[in-house]
N, C-alpha and C positions, 0 to 999 in steps of 0.2 A: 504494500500500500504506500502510494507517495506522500510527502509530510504534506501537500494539499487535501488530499483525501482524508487521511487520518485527522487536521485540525477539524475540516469538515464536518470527519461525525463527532467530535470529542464537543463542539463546538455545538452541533444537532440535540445530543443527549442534556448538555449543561441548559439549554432550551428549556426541553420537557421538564426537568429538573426546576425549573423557574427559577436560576442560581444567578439572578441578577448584577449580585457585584463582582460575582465572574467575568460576567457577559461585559459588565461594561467597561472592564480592565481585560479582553481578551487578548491582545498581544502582549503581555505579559505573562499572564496564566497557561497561556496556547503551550509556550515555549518550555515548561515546567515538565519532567519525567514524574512526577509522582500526581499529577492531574488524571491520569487515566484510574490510577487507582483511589483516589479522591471520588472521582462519578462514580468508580463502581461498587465504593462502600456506599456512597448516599442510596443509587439505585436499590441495594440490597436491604437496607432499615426503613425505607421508603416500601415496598414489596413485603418485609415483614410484619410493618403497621398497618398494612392497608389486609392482609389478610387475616390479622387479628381482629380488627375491627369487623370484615365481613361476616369471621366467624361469629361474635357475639351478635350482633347485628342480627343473624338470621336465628336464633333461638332454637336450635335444633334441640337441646337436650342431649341427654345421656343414652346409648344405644352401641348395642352389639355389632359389632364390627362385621361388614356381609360373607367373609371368609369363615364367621363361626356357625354361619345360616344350614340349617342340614335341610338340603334340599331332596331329601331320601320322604321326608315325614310327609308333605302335603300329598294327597291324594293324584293332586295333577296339579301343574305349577309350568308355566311356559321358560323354563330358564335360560335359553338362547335368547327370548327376545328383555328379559330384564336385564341378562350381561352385557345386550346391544345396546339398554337404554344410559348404562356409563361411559357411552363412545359421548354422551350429550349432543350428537347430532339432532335429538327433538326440541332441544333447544334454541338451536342455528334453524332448523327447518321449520320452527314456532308452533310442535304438534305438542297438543296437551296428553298425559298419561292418563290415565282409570286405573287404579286399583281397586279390584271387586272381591269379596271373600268373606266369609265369615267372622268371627271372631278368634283371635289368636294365633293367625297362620303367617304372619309375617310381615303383613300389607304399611304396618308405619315404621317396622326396621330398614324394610326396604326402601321406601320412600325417603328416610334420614340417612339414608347411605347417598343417596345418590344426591340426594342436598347437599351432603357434606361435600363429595366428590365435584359437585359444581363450585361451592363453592373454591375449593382448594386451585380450580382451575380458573380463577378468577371472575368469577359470575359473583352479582350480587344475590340472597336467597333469604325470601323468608318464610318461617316455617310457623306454622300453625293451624290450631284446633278448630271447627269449622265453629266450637259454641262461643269459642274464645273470640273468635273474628268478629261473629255476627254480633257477638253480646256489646261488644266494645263500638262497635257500630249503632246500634239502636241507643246506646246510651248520652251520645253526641248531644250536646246544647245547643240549635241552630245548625242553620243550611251549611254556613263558614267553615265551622268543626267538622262538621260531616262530610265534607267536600277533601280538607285536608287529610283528616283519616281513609278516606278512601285512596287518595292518591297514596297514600304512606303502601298502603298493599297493592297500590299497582304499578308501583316505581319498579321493583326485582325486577331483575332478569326472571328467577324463576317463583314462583309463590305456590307453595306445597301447604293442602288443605286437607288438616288428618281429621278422619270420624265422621265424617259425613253419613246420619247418617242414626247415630245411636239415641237421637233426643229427636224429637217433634218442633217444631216453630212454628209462627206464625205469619200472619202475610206479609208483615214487614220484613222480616229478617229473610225471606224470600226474595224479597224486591229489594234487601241489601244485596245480598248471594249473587241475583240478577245485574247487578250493580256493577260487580268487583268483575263477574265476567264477562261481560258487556266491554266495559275499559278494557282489559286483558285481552279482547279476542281476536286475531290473527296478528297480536301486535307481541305477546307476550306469551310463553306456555304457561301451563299451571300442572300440578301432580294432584291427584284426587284422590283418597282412600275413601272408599264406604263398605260397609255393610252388605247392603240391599244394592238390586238390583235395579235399572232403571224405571224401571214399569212400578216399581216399587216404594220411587220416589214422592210420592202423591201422600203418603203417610207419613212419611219425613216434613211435607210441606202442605200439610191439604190445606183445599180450597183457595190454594194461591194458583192463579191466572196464570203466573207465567214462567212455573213449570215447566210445561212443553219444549217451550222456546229456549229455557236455560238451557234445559237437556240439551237440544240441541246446537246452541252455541259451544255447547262444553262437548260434545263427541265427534263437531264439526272438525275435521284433521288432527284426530286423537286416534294414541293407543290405546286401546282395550287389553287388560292384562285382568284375566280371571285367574284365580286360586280356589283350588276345592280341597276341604279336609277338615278333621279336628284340630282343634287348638293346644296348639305346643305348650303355652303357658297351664295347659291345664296337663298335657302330660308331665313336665315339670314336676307342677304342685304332687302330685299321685308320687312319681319315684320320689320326691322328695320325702313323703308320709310314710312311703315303705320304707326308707332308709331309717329313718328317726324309729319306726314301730321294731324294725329287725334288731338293731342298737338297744333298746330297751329289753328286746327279748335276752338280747345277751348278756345284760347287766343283770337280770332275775335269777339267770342260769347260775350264772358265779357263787359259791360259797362265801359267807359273808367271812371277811379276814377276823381270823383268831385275835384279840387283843392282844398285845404285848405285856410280858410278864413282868413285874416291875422286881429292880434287884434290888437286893437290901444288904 
């Protein structure tokens, strides 16, 4: 690289860097060897603040890492197309996820993996509850408030919606719901966990209008990703009771220790 080129980018990055009294003492700094290493620690504590900040930022929570996921348990479980969904090409292609399933099979570990994973790859991400959204939304004082909290969920890059799903609402918090994905729709993705199935949705939100149209703004250039099975948390809980119940058998078994004889 010639010393034009090289000032060029050294000069490009101190730029983005917004390193202003660099910039405007450049032919002094240009000519400096230890300038390159100068940007490239700013670059690197700049890159680590900004990723700490996302991470708390998006509220993921505490969750199982997806390499401890046994994908042996679910009944049926499409696992090629959730490993394709860490490529985050649905991101770039602005297609929303579905995750459909019962209770306990996997649907918001999964979901905080690949939130995490976004974010790690620099995505903004926020992660939350659909009672938590909606509740915080209907609570708003005024058009203003309501306005600004909305945009607050539809700035991400990606906005992950767990539990949809396990509580009932009412028409409002439906025509919030409508709301958040209305702003959102082919501008942003969103990740969906629920329950129920869509035809099913009607009891999550009855006698709200505009159902339909949610539904369909949300599966309009969406994956569908179903899971069938019992719930792991509940197999869990069961080995865990037979462990504790086995353990106790074995402490009944034991002869109770002899006291010790005292000397005199």
């Amino acid at each position: 690289m010639t010393t034009t080129k090289r000032h060029e980018e050294l000069r490009e990055r101190a730029h983005k860097l917004g390193l202003w009294g660099v910039l405007a003492h450049w032919e002094h700094y240009a000519v400096q060897a230890w300038l390159n290493d100068l940007l490239a620690h700013e670059e690197a504590e700049r890159q680590r603040r900004s990723l700490e900040r996302r991470v708390k930022n998006a509220r993921i929570g505490r969750f199982k890492p997806i390499a401890d996921f046994d994908w042996a348990w679910p009944k049926k479980i499409p696992r090629a197309v959730i490993e394709e969904l860490f490529s985050l090409l649905f991101i770039t292609d602005v297609t929303n996820v579905v995750l459909i399933g019962p209770n306990g099979v996997g649907k918001s570990m999964i979901a905080q993996n690949i939130a995490h994973h976004a974010v790690l790859n620099g995505n903004t991400v926020r992660f939350t509850t659909a009672s938590a959204m909606l509740n915080e939304l209907a609570s708003q004082d005024g058009a203003i408030a309501l306005r600004r909290r909305i945009q607050h969920y539809c700035r991400p890059d990606l906005l992950v919606i767990d539990e949809v799903g396990y509580l009932s609402y009412d028409n409002r918090h439906a025509d919030l719901l409508f709301e958040v994905v209305t702003r959102r729709y082919q501008e942003k993705p969103m990740i969906v966990t629920t329950n129920k199935i869509f035809k099913e949705w009607n009891e999550v939100f009855p006698n709200a209008a505009c159902v339909v149209t949610l539904i369909d703004r949300m599966v309009h250039r969406s994956e569908i990703v179903k899971i069938e099975g019992e719930s792991y948390r509940l197999k869990e809980a069961k080995e865990a009771a037979a462990k504790r119940a086995k353990r106790r058998r074995s402490s009944k078994s034991k002869p109770p220790a002899k006291p010790k004889k005292k000397k005199r």
